[in-house]
C-alpha positions as CSV (number, residue, x, y, z in Angstrom):
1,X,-35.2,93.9,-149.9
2,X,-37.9,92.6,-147.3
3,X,-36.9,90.8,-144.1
4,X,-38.5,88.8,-142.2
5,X,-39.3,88.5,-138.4
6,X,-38.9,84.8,-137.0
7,X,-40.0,83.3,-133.7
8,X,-38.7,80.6,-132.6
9,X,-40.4,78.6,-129.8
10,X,-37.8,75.6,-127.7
11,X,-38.0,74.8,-123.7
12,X,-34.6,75.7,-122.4
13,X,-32.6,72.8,-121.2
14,X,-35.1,70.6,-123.2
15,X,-34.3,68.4,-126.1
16,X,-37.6,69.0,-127.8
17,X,-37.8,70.5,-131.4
18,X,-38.2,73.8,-131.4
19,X,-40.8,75.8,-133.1
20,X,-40.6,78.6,-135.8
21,X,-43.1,81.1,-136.2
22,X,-43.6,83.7,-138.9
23,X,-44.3,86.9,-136.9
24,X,-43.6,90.0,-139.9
25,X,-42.5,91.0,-142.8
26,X,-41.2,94.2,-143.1
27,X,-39.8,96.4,-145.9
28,X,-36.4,97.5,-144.9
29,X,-33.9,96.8,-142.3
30,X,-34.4,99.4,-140.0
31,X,-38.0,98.5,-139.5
32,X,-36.6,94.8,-139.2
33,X,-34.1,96.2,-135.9
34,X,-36.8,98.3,-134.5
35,X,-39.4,95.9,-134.6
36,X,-37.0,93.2,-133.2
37,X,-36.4,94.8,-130.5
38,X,-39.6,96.0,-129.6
39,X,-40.4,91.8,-129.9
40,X,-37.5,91.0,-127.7
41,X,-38.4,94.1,-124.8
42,X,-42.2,92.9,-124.4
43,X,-41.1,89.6,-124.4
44,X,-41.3,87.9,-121.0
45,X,-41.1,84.0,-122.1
46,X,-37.7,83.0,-121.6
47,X,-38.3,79.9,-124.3
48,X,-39.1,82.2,-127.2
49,X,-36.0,83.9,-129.6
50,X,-36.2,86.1,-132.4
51,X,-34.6,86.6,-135.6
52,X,-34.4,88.8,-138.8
53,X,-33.8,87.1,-142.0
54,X,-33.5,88.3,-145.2
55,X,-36.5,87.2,-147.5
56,X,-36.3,87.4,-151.4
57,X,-39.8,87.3,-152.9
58,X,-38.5,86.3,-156.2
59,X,-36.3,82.9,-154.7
60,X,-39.6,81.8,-153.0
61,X,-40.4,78.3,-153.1
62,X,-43.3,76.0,-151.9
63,X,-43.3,72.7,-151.5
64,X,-46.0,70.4,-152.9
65,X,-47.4,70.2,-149.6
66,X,-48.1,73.9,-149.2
67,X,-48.9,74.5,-153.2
């Protein structure tokens, strides 16, 4: 299964939407972790989060905006 690495972007204390940001997609979980926390260590804005999320090729779908 592939994974996928997400950024999201929100001012602290701020009731602003946040922002979500496609940063990688890797091939297994353990590459997911490592590169997560590699992401998260060189990270020095406190506004920005990251995430690993399970990403299924097959359930894929676009809206009519993007196809």
């Amino acid at each position: 299964m592939k994974y996928i690495i997400i950024n999201k972007w929100q001012l602290k204390d701020s009731k602003c939407k946040p922002h979500y940001y496609l940063k990688e997609v890797v091939e297994s979980l353990e590459i997911a972790n490592a590169k997560l926390k590699a992401y998260q260590t060189i990270e020095e804005d406190k506004n920005d989060n990251y995430f690993v999320v399970p990403f299924n090729e097959e359930a894929l779908l676009l809206t009519e905006e993007v196809a």
